[in-house]
N, C-alpha and C positions, 0 to 999 in steps of 0.2 A: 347825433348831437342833442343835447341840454339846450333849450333855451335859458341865458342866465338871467337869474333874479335882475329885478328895474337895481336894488342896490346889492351889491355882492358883500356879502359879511362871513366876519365867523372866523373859523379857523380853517388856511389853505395850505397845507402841506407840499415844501416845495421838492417833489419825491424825488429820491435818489433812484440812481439807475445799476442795478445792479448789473456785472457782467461774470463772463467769465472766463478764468486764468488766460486762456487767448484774446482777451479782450471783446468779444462778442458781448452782445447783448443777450441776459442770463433773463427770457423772455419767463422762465416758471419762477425764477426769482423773482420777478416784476411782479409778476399778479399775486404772490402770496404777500408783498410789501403794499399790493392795493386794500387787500382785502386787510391786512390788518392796520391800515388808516382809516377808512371806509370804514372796519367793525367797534372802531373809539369814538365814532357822532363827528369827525370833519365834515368842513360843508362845503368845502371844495378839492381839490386837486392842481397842481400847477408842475408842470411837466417842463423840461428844457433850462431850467434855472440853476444857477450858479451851484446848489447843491445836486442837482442833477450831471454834473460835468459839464452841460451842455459845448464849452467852451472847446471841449478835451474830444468830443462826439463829430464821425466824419455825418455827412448826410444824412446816409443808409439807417444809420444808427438811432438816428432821429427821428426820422421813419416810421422806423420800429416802434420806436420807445411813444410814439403819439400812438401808434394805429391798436398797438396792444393793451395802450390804459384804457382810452376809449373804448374799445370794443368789449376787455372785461369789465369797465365799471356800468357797461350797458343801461348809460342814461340814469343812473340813481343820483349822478352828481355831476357837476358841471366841471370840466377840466380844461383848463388853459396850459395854453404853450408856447414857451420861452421862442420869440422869434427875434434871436439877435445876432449881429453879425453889424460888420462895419459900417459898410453905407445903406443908401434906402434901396436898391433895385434889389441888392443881395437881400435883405430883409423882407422885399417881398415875397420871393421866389421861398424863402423859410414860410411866411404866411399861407402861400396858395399850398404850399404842401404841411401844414397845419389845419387846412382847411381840408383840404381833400382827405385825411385821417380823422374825419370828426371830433375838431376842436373846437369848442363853443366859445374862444375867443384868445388872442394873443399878448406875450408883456413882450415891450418892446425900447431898448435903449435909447438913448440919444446914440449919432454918429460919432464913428471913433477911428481910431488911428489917422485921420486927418483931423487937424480943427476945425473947426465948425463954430460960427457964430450963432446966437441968437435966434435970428430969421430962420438960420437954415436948420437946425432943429424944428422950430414948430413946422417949416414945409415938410421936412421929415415924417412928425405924425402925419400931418395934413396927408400926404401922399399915400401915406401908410395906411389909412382911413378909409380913405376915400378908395380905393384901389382894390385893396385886401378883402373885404367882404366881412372881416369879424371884427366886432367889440375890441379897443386896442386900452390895453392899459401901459403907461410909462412906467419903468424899470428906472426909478435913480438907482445909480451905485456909481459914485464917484471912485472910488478905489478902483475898480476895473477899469470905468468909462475913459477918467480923467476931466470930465463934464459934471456940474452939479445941476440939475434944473431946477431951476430956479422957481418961487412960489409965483411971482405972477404970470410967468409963462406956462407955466403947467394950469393956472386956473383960468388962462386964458383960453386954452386949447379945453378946458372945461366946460367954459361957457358956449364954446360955438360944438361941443357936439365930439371934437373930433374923439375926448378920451373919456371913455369909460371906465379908469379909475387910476389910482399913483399906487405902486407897491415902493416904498421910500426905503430904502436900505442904504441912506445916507447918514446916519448917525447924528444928523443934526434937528434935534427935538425943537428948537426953534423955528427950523423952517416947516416942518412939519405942522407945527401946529400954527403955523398962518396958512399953510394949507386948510388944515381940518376947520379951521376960523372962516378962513375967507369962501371955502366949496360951497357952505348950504348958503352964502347970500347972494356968491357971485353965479351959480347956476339957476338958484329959485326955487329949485326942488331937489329933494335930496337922492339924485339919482347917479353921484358921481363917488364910488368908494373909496379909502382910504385907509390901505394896509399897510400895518409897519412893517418890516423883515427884519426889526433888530429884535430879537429873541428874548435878549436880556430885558429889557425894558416895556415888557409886553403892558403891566397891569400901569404904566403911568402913560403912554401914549393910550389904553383904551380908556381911564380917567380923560384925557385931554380930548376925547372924542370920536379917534380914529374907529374904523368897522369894524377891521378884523388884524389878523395877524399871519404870516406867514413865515411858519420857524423852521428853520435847518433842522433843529434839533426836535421839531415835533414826527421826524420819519421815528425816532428810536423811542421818544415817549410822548404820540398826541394824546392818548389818557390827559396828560399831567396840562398840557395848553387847552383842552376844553373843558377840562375840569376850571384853569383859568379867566376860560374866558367868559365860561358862564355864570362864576362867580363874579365877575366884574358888571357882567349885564344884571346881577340880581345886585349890585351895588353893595356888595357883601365886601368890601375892599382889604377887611381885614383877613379871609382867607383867602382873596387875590394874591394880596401879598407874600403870604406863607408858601402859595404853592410858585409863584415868581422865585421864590425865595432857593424852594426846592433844587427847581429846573437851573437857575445861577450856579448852584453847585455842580449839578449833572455838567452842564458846560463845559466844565475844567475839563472832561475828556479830552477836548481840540487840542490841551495844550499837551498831550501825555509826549506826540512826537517831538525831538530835541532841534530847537532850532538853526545849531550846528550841522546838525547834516539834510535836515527838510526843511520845505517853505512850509508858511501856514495852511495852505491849500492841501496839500498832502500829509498834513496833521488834525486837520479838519475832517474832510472827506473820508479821509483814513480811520478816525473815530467813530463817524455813525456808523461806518461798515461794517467795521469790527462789531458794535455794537448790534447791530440786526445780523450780523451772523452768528453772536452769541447768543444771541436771543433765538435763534432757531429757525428767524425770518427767511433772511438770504444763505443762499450756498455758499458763496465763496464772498472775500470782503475785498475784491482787488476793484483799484484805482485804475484810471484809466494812464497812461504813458505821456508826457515821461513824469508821473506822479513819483514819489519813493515810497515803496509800501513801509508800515510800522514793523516794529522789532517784534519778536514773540513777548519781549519784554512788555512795551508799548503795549501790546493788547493784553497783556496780565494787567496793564494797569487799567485799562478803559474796563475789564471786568472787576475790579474795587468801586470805580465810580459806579456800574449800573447795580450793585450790589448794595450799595450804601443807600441809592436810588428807591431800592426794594422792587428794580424790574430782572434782576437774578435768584 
């Protein structure tokens, strides 16, 4: 384990999990997908997240996929791990085996597939905290969740300790930034982080304040988000944007799959795969079940976009 920075910043790539054709976890494809985020200057790792399938992932898989980043990123970087799942007992039981794979700390949803008020969210983290042994950061994604957290609740659970930081992939730049507003006065010290996950929007959310960023799309080009982000911390805003700019283009890969016959998820997922397995990254670019994998067409076209990109 990594002890994590008092604030966790930067760029945290939320790594895909490569498998393979039997759906196994493609454990030599994992470490050469660490080593080439690890070898662009990221400053952290985030394991178990929506771009990692986590959702799609039996246990075992999970397992895996903690105990083999950890172990090859052997302490150079601090790696957290997606511990989500419906209620909070189940979420623990993902945490202590999070913990027991040397994860220096967890992102964690609000409760789902039941509703859930208010209250029982923050008992949620509260339990989750208190219980779990690692650093918990809240996971919005209202798209999945069906839950938004809300800004004073989340800076509520900031002031008392429970959450070590918001990865906000809620699309709503408003609430967001009465988070990043309200963090440094309602905790007193700036020890509570604040990541966007919306990819596109990286260089106005790190204008508005936020740490860091954690992009889907930085598994296939984190070059291009730390070249962003550390233009933005040198206040350079003008070549933030350019390379925001860049990276907006590259994106259109997600749309290459037809939304006639696949969901976005499996045009998404489907994209960076293809994409790191053109790239030479991973071996095989398969989805986990019941994803629909892309046409050969499809991935002629995700190799236009990484070409135009200039990573072919």
């Amino acid at each position: 384990m990594t002890a994590l920075p008092t604030l966790l910043t930067g760029v945290v790539p939320p790594v895909c999990t490569p498998l393979t054709p039997d759906n196994e976890v493609d454990v030599a494809s994992l470490e050469r997908l660490v080593d080439h985020l690890v070898g662009a200057g990221v400053d952290a790792l985030f394991v178990l997240g929506s771009s990692s399938e986590a959702a799609y992932l039996p246990d075992a898989h999970r397992r895996t996929v903690v105990s083999t980043v950890v172990r090859h990123v052997g302490g150079q970087l601090p790696v957290l791990a997606g511990a989500i799942d419906m209620t909070t007992l189940r979420v623990l039981d993902h945490v202590r085996a999070a913990a027991a794979g040397g994860a220096d700390g967890v992102v964690v949803t609000a409760p789902f597939y039941t509703r859930t008020h208010p209250a029982e969210i923050a008992r949620h983290y509260r339990l989750v905290a208190d219980r779990g042994g690692l650093p918990v950061f809240a996971y919005d994604l209202p798209v999945s969740v069906h839950t938004k957290l809300e800004a004073d609740l989340v800076l509520d659970l900031a002031a008392d300790g429970t959450l070590a930081g918001l990865k906000d992939s809620s699309g709503d730049d408003g609430g967001l930034r009465r988070v990043i507003l309200g963090a440094r006065a309602h905790t007193g010290t700036p020890s509570f982080s604040v990541l966007t996950g919306s990819e596109l929007t990286v260089d106005s959310a790190l204008a508005m304040g936020a740490d860091g960023v954690v992009p889907g799309l930085g598994n296939v080009d984190p070059d291009g988000y730390v070249r962003l982000y550390r233009a933005a911390r040198a206040a350079d805003w003008d070549r933030a944007r350019a390379e925001q700019d860049r990276l907006c283009a590259l994106f259109r890969m997600t749309e290459t799959g037809s939304p006639a016959r696949m969901g976005r998820s499996s045009s998404g997922l489907g994209a960076f795969k293809a994409a790191l397995h053109l790239r030479g990254i991973i071996a095989h670019p398969t989805t986990a079940a019941p994803q629909i994998p892309l046409s050969p067409e499809d991935v002629e076209r995700v190799g236009k976009h990484l070409a135009t990109a200039g990573l072919l």
